[in-house]
Structures are given as structure tokens and as C-alpha cells.
Kinemage of the C-alpha trace (Angstrom):
@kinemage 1
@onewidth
@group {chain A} dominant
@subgroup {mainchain}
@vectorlist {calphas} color= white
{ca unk a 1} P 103.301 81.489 141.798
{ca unk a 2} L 102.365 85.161 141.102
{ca unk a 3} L 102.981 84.570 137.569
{ca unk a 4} L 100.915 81.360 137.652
{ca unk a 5} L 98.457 83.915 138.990
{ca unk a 6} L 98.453 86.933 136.580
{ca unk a 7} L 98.127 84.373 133.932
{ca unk a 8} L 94.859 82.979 135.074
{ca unk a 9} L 93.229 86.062 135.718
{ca unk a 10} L 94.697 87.469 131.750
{ca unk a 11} L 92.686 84.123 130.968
{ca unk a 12} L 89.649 84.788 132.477
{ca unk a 13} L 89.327 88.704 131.333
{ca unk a 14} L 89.828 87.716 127.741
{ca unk a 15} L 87.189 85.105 126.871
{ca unk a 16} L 88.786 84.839 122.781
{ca unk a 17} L 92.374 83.293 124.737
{ca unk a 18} L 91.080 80.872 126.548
{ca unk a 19} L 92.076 77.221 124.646
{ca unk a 20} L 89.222 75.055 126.191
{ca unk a 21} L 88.437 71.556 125.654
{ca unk a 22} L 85.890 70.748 124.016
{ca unk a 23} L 84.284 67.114 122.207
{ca unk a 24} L 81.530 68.001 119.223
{ca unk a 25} L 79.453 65.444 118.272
{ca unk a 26} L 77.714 65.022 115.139
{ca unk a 27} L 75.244 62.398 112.823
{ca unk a 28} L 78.041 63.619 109.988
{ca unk a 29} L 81.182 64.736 110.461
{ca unk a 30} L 83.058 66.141 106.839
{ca unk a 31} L 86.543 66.697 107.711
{ca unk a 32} L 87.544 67.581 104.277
{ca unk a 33} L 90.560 64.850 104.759
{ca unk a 34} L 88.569 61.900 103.896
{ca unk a 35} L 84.919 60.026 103.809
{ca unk a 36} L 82.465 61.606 106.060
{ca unk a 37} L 82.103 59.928 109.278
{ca unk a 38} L 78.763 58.331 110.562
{ca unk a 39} L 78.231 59.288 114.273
{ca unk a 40} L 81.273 61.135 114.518
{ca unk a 41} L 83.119 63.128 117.372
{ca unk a 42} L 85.792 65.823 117.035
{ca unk a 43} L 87.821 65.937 120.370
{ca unk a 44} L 89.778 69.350 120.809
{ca unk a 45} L 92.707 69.888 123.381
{ca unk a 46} L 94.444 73.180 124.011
{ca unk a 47} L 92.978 74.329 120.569
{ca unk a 48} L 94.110 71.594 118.630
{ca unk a 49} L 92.346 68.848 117.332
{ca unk a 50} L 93.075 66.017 118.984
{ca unk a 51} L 91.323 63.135 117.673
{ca unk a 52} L 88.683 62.837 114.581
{ca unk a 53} L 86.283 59.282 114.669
{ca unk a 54} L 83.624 57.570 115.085
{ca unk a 55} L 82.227 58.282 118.649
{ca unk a 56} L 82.056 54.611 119.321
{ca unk a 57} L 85.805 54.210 118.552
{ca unk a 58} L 87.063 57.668 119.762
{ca unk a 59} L 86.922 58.378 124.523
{ca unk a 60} L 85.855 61.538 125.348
{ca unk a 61} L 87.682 62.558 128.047
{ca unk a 62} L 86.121 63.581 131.487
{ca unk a 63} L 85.279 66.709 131.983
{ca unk a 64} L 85.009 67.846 128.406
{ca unk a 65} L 82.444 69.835 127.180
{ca unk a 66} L 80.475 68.251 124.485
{ca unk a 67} L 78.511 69.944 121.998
{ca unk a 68} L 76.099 68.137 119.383
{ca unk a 69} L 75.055 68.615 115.781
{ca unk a 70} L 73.089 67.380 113.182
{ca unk a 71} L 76.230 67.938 110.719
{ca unk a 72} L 80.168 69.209 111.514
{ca unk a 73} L 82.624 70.612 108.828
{ca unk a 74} L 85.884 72.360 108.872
{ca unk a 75} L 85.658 76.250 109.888
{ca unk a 76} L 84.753 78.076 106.374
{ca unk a 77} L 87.909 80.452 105.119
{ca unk a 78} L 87.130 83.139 103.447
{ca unk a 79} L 89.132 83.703 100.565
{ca unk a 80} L 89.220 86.953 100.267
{ca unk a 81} L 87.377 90.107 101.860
{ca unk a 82} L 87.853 93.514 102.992
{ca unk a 83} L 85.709 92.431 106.646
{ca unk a 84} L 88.047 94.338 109.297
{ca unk a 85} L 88.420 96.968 106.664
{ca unk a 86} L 85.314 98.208 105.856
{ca unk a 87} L 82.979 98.473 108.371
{ca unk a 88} L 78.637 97.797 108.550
{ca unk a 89} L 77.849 101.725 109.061
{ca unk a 90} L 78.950 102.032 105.672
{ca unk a 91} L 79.989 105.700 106.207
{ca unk a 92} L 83.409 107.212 105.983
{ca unk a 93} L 85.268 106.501 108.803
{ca unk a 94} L 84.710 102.930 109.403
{ca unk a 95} L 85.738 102.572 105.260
{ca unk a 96} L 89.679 101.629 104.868
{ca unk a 97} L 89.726 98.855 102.622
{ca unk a 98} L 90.869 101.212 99.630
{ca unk a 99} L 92.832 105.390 99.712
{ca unk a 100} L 91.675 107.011 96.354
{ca unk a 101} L 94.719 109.500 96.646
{ca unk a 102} L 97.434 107.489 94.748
{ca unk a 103} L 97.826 104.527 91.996
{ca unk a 104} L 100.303 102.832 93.671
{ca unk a 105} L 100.450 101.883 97.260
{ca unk a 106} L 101.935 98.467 97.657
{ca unk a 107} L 103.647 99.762 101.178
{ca unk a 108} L 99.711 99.975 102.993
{ca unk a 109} L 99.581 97.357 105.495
{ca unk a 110} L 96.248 95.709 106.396
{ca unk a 111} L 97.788 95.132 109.894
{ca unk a 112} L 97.737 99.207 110.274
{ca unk a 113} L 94.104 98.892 109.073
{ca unk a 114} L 92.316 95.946 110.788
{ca unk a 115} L 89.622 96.380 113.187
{ca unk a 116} L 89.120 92.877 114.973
{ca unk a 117} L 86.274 94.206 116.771
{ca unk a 118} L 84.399 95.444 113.590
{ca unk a 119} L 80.877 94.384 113.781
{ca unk a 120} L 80.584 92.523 110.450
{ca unk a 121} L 83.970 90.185 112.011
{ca unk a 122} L 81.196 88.877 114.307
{ca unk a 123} L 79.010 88.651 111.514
{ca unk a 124} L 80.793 86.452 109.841
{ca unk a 125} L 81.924 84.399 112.289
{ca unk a 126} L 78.433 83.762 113.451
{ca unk a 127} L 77.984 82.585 109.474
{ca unk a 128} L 81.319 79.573 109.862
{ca unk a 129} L 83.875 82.110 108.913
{ca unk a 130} L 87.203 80.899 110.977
{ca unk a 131} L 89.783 82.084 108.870
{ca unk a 132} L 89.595 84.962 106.853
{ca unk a 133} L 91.986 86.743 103.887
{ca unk a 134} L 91.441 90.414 104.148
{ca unk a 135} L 93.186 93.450 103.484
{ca unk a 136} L 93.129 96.686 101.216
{ca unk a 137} L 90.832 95.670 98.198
{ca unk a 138} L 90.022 96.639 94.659
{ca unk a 139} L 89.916 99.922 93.352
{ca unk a 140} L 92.960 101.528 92.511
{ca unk a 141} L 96.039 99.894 90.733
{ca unk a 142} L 97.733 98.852 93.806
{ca unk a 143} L 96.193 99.363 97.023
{ca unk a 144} L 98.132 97.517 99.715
{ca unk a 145} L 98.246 94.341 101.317
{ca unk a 146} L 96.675 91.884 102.421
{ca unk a 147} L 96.636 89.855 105.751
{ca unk a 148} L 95.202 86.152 106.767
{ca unk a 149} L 93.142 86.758 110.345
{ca unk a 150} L 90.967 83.897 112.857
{ca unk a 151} L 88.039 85.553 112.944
{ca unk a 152} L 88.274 86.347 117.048
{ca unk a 153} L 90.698 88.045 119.189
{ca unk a 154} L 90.365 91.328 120.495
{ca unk a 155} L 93.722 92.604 119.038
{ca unk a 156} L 95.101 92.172 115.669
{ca unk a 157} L 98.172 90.605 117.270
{ca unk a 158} L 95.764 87.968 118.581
{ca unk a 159} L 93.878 87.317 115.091
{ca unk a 160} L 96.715 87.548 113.007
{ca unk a 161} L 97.774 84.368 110.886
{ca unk a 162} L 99.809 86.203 108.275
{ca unk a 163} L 100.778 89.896 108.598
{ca unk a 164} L 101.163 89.907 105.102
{ca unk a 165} L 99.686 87.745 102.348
{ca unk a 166} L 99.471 89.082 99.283
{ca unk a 167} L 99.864 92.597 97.429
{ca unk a 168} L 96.215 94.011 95.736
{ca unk a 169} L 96.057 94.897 92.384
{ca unk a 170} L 93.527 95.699 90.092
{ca unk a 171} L 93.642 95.963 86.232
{ca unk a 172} L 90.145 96.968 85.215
{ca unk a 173} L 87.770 99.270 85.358
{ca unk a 174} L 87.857 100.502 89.107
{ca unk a 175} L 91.450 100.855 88.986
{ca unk a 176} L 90.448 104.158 87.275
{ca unk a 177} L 88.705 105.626 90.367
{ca unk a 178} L 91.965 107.004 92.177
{ca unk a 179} L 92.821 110.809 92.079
{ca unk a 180} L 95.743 110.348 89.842
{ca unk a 181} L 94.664 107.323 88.526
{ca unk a 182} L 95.881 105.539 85.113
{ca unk a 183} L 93.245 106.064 82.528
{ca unk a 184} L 93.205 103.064 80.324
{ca unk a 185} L 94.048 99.243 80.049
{ca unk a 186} L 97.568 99.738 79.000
{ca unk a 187} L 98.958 102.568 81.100
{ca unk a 188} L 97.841 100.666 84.236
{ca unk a 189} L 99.801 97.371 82.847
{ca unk a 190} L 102.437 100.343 81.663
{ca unk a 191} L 102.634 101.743 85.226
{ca unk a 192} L 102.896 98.060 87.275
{ca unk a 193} L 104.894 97.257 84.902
{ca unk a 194} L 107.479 100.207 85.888
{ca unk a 195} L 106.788 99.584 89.354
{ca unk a 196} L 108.626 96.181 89.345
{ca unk a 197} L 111.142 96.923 86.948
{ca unk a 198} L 111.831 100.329 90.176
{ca unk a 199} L 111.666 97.450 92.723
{ca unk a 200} L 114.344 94.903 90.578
{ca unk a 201} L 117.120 97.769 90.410
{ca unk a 202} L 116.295 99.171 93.713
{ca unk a 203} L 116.837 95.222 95.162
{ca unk a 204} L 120.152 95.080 92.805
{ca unk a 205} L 121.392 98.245 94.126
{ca unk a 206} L 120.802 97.198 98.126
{ca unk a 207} L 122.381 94.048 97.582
{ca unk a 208} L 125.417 95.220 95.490
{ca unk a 209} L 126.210 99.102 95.981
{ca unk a 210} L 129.003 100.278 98.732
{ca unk a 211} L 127.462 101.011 101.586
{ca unk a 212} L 127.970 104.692 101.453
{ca unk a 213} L 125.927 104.443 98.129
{ca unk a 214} L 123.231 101.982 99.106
{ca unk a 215} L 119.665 103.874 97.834
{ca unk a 216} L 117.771 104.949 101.259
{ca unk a 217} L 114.482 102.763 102.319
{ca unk a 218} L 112.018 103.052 100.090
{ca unk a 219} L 108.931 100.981 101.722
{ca unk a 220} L 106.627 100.766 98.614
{ca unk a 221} L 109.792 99.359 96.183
{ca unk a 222} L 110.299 96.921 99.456
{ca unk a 223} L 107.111 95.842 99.318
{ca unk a 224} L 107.237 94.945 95.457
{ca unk a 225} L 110.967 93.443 96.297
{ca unk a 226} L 109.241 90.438 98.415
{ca unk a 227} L 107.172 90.244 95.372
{ca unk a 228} L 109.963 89.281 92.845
{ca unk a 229} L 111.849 87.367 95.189
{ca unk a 230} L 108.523 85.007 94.951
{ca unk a 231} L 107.778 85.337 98.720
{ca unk a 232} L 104.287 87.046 98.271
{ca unk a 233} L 101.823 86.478 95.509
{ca unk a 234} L 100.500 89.559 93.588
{ca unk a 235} L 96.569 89.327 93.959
{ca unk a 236} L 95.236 90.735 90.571
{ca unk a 237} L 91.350 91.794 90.246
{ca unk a 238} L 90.387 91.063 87.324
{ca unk a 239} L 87.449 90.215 84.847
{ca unk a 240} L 87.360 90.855 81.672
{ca unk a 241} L 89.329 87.806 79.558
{ca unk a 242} L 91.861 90.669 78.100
{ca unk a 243} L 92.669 91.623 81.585
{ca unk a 244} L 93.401 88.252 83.023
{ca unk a 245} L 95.591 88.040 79.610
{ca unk a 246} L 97.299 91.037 80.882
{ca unk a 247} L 98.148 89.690 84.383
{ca unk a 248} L 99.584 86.153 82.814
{ca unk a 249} L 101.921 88.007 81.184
{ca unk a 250} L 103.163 90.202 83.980
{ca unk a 251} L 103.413 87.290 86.367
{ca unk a 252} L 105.326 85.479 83.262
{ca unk a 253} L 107.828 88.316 82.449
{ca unk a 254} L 108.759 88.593 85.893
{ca unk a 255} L 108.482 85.047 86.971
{ca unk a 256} L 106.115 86.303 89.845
{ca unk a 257} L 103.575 84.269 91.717
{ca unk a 258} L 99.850 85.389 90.802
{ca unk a 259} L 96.313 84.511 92.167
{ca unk a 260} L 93.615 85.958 90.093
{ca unk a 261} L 90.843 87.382 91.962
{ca unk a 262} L 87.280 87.750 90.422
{ca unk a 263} L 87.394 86.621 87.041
{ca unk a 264} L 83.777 86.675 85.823
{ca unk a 265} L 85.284 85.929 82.226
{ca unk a 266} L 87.851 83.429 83.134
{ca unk a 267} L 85.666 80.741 81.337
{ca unk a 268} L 86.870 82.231 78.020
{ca unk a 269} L 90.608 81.731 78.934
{ca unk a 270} L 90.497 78.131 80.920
{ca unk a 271} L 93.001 77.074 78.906
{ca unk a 272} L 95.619 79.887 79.404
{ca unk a 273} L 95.043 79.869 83.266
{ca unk a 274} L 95.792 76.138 83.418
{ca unk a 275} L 98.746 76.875 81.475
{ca unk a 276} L 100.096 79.424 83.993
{ca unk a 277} L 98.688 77.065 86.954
{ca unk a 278} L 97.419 80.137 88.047
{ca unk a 279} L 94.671 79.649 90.828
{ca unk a 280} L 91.951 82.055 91.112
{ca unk a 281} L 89.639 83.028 94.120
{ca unk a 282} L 86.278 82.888 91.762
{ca unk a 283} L 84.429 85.898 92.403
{ca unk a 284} L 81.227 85.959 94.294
{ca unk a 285} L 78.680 83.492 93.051
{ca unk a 286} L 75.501 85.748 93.474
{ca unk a 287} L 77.520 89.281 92.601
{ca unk a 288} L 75.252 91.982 90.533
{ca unk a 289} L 76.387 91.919 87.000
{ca unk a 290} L 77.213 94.489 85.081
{ca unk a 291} L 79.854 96.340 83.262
{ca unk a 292} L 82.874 94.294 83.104
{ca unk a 293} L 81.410 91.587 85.304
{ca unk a 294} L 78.571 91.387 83.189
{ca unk a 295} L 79.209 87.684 81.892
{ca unk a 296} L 80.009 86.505 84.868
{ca unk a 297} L 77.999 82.780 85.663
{ca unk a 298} L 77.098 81.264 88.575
{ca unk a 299} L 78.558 78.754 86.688
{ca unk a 300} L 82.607 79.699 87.295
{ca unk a 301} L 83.171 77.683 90.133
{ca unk a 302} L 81.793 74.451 88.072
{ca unk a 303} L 84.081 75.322 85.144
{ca unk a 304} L 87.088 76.204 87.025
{ca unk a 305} L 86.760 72.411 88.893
{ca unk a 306} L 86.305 70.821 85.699
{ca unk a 307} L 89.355 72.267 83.743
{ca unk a 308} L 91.514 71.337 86.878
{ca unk a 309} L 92.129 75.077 87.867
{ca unk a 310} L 92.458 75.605 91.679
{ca unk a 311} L 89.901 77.696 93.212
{ca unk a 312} L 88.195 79.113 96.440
{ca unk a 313} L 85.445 80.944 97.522
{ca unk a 314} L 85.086 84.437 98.657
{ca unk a 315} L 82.950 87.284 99.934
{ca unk a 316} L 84.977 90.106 98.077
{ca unk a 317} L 83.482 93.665 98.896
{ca unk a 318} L 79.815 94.502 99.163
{ca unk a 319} L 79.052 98.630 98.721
{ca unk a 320} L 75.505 98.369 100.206
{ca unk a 321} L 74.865 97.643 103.727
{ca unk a 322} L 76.115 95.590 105.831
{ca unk a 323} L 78.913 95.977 103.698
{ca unk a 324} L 79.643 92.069 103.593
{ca unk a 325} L 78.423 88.876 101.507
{ca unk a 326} L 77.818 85.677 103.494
{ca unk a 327} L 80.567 82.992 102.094
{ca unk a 328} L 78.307 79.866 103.001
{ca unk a 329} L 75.342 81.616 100.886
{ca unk a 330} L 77.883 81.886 97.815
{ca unk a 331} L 78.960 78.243 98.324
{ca unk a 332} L 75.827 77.115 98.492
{ca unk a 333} L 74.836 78.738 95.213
{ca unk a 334} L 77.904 77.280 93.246
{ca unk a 335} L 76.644 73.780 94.591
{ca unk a 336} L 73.763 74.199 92.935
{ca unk a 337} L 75.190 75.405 89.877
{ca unk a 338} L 77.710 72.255 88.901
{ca unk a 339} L 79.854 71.265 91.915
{ca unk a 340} L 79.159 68.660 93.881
{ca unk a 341} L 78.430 69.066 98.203
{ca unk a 342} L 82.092 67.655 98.154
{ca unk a 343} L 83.710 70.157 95.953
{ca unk a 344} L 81.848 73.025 97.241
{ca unk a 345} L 82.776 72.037 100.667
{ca unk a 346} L 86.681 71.630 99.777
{ca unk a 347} L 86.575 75.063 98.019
{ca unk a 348} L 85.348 76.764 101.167
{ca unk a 349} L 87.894 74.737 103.360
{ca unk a 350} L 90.537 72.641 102.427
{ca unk a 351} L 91.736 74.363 98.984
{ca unk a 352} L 91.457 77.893 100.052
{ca unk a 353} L 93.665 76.410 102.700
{ca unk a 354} L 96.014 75.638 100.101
{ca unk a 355} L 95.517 77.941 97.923
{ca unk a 356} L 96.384 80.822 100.891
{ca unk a 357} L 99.531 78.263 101.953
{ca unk a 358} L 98.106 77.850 105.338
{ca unk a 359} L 96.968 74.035 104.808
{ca unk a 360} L 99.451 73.193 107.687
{ca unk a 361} L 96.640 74.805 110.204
{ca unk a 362} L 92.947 75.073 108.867
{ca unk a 363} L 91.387 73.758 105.836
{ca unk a 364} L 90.781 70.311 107.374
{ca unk a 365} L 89.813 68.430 110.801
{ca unk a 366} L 92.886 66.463 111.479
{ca unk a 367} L 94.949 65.758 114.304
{ca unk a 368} L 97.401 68.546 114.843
{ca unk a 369} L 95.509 71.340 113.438
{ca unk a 370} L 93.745 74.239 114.588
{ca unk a 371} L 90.308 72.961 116.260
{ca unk a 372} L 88.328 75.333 113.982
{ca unk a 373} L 84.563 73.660 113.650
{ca unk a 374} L 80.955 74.756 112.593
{ca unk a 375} L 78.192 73.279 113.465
{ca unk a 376} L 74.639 72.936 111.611
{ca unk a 377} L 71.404 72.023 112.432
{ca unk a 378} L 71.389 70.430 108.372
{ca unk a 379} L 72.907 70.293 105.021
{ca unk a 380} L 75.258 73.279 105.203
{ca unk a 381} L 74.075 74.092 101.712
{ca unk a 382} L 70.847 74.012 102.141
{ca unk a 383} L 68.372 77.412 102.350
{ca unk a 384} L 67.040 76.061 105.472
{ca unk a 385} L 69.438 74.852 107.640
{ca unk a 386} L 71.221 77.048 110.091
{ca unk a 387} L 74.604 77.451 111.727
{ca unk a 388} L 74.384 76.764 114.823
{ca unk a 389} L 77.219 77.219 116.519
{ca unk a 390} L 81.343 77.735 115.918
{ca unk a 391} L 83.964 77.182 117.186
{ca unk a 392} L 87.533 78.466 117.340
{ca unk a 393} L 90.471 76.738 118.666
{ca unk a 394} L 88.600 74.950 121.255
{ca unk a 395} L 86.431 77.699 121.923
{ca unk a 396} L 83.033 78.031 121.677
{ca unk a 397} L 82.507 81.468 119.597
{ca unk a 398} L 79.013 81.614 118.356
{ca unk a 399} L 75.711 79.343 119.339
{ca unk a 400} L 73.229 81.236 118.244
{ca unk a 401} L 71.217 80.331 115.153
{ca unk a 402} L 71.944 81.860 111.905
């Protein structure tokens, strides 16, 4: 009984644990699984969805709360971000997303790093952003990893998905910015290169040495390990074509898994992705150009689709305040740029499920999975409709306007 007890008042003290239930109601429902439904009702239990249908075909139970919309989709995932990281003061100590003292850092975890009560979390969240892929971003050759987080919880143990996704790399023209830094093209491909060839003997030599002659831990050559054992994807910034050409043929010489990240110039080099069935998270629709991004179109995501490349959206890294892009705005821009309101949808839900592996749980509103939902008061992708309120397995996160 006292345990029965304790539980119910942890419940009550932490609003972001409590798995209500919960029916939404909408004139549209998109579940990214199938044709949108007419009249449709989303019935959540214990933060599951439960049932997905027609409201005259599908009971709401008694007692439920019911919320209503002009239009339901799945919750939005973010791609990939450094929200959690970097922080809306935009001054140094709420900044962690990259450490300028080193080239190579694959041991950094984003778990050690994560803030979940970072203002810009609730930001985003307010905006449809459920799930999130965040983590150490851009700017030096390798600056950590990355981590898939729900967009609530008060702890990182309670928003954590996937303590660690992916391992950030950048080949390009940030990648100079660190202390001791590589100073061109080919000595940062020289230098990665190195790295894994360090992390194949170090793996040999753990596996195969006597024990008295086993090499001691080495965390950053562990890190890279999981990498050539295929069990975490090296995310590789990149934009100009000769720099995704680079990261191809890394990933091909040591039969590693890659997901390109930015690519303003993939366009150039459809072709060579496709070959590689590489996906890419397509960098921000509405980024500044300039530089090496400066042929970047708000055109990618259109292009991508069309040559069969898997894609998703993402907010990458803003460096003016607040320090975050909104991933519905950037969505909303690609569908008016080539994709259709089905495709844009899917790359904001259901394929950066895949693409992230976590299809099993988000991406989609089917029975089963997470009961992640956002609400509108319109066309998602249109200027003037407005979230209006989200929701995050079974509970009810956000209902104010945005």
C-alpha cells in the first residue's frame, strides 16, 4: 500500500510522467500511415495510441478527456538540432553544442550535455516538436555525439530515446574553427581517416591480445569502434559537392553507415548519393546563404524526393537569438518549393522516423505507438494557421497558440 502511495504522489509532483488518457478529435486527421481521415479521433491509453478512426466508427471511452482540432498530425521530429545544447541567452555558458579545444572528440556525450529544461526545449515543443535528434553539432572535425530526446521530462533520463545516435562530423569550412584544428579539405579527410584506421587496430587488439597485453580504455577509439562495427552512423556536415564526395568514400572504404547532414550542393551529386543509398537530413530550407552554402535552394528537399533519396527535415543550429529555427516554418517552405502537403508532412514525421531507426515509436499515429499528436487550428503549412496544442504520450504539453 505505501508503495501504491509514494507512487501517486511521484505522479502528481511531476506533471511530464503522468500517462493520461486522452481522445483528440479532428475535421482531418493525417496519420502519416495512410489516407487522411474525415472526422477523425485519436484515442490514447497509458501513452500509447490506442485506436486511430473515424469518430463515428471509433468509442471514446468514459471519462476521457477530449480535445478538438481543426487538423491532427503525427508529433513533428526534428531531425537534427543542437536545442538542449545551446541555449536562448546565447551567451557562454548556456553554449555546449560544440568545444573549440580539440579536432577530434568522438568520446563527448550529448547525455553529459543536455539541458531538458532549456528554454528553447519548450520552444519547440510549443511549435509540434515531439521528438528531437540533438547533440554536439558542427564545427570542428568531430565533436561528439548525438542523442534522440521527447521533447518533455524534467531529467534527461526521462527524455531520453537514444543515449547515443550518431557521431558529428564536419568536413568543411567550420571544421577549421578549433584551436588545433586541420587546415584544409584533405588533412581533415587525412585526420578521420587515421582516426578509424586507430579505432580498427585498437578493436583488433581488445578482441585478440592476452589479457596482460590488452591496450587500456581509450573512450574516444571506443566511440569510433561502435562506428565500424556499423552500430552508429557517422553524421557528416557537409555542403559543398567535393565534400559530400569526400564522405562517400570514407563511409565506402570502411563500410560505415553515413547520413549526410546539410548538403546545400547535394543537387550536383544526386546520382552518387543514390548510389551509396545514403540519406541526408537536408539542411534548413530558409538558412542564410553564403560561403559554402551559398547554392543551397529551397529547392533540395524537392530534388532529393524526386531522385528517390531519403530525407528529413531539420532545425540545425541558429547563431542569432533565440538560438533555434522553427522545423514546421522550414517544412512549410519546402512545400512550397516542390513537395507536395504529403511529402512534406512524411519528411517531418514518418521518414525522419526511419531515417533516425526509431519508426517502431513515433513517425506515425498507429496503434501501439507513442501517442505523440499536434494539433492546428489549419493547414499545418500554412502562414496563418497556428499550433494549437501538443501532446506527448497522452499528455497534454502545450495549448497555447503559436
Amino acid at each position: 500500500m505505501m508503495r501504491t502511495v509514494w507512487m501517486a504522489l511521484a505522479l502528481i509532483a511531476s506533471p511530464f510522467t503522468v500517462l493520461a488518457q486522452v481522445a483528440i478529435r479532428a475535421e482531418k486527421v493525417y496519420t502519416s500511415a495512410g489516407p487522411v481521415i474525415t472526422d477523425g479521433v485519436v484515442v490514447i491509453r497509458d501513452g500509447k495510441v490506442e485506436r486511430v478512426g473515424p469518430f463515428s466508427q471509433v468509442r471514446v471511452p468514459a471519462g476521457y478527456r477530449v480535445l478538438q482540432a481543426k487538423v491532427v498530425t503525427p508529433g513533428l521530429i526534428d531531425a537534427h538540432t543542437v536545442v538542449g545544447l545551446s541555449g536562448y541567452l546565447n551567451q557562454p555558458h548556456d553554449q555546449e553544442q560544440v568545444e573549440r579545444t580539440a579536432a577530434l572528440q568522438p568520446d563527448l556525450r550529448a547525455i553529459d550535455a543536455y539541458n531538458p529544461q532549456e528554454r528553447l526545449v519548450e520552444w519547440v515543443r510549443s511549435h509540434g516538436v515531439t521528438t528531437m535528434h540533438t547533440g554536439h553539432g558542427p564545427g570542428v572535425l568531430v565533436s561528439g555525439q548525438t542523442m534522440i530526446v521527447k521533447s518533455r521530462g524534467r531529467t534527461v533520463d526521462e527524455a531520453v530515446m537514444i543515449p547515443q545516435a550518431m557521431i558529428a562530423v564536419t568536413i568543411g569550412e567550420s571544421a577549421r574553427e578549433a584551436t588545433k584544428g586541420p587546415g584544409t579539405r584533405a588533412k581533415m579527410v587525412a585526420l578521420l581517416r587515421t582516426e578509424l584506421i586507430k579505432s580498427q587496430e585498437y578493436d583488433r587488439k581488445r578482441d585478440t591480445a592476452a589479457e596482460d597485453k590488452k591496450p587500456a580504455r581509450d573512450l574516444r577509439l571506443e566511440a569510433l569502434t561502435r562506428v565500424l562495427k556499423r552500430e552508429v552512423p557517422l553524421l557528416v556536415t557537409v555542403h559543398r559537392a567535393q565534400d559530400i564526395m569526400s564522405a562517400l568514400r570514407v563511409a565506402k572504404e570502411f563500410n560505415i553507415r553515413l547520413v549526410l547532414d546539410g548538403a546545400a550542393e547535394a543537387f550536383l551529386v544526386l546520382d552518387q548519393i543514390k548510389e551509396a543509398a545514403v540519406p541526408v537530413i537536408v539542411h534548413p530550407t530558409m538558412a542564410r546563404s553564403g560561403g559554402e552554402t551559398e547554392n543551397l535552394s529551397m529547392e533540395t528537399a524537392a530534388k532529393l524526393k524526386k531522385a528517390g533519396i531519403p530525407f528529413a527535415f531539420q532545425s540545425g543550429f541558429e547563431s542569432y537569438v533565440p538560438k533555434t529555427r522553427v522545423l514546421l516554418y522550414e517544412a512549410a517552405v519546402a512545400a512550397a518549393n516542390g513537395l507536395t502537403f504529403d511529402e512534406t508532412l512524411a519528411a517531418a514525421t514518418v521518414d525522419a522516423a526511419r531515417l533516425l531507426g526509431i519508426s517502431d515509436r513515433v513517425g506515425s499515429l498507429e496503434p501501439g505507438k507513442d501517442g505523440d499528436v499536434v494539433l492546428y487550428d489549419g493547414d499545418p503549412f500554412e502562414y496563418t494557421s497556428h499550433v494549437v496544442g501538443v501532446v506527448i504520450q497522452g499528455e497534454v504539453v502545450s495549448q497555447e497558440p503559436r
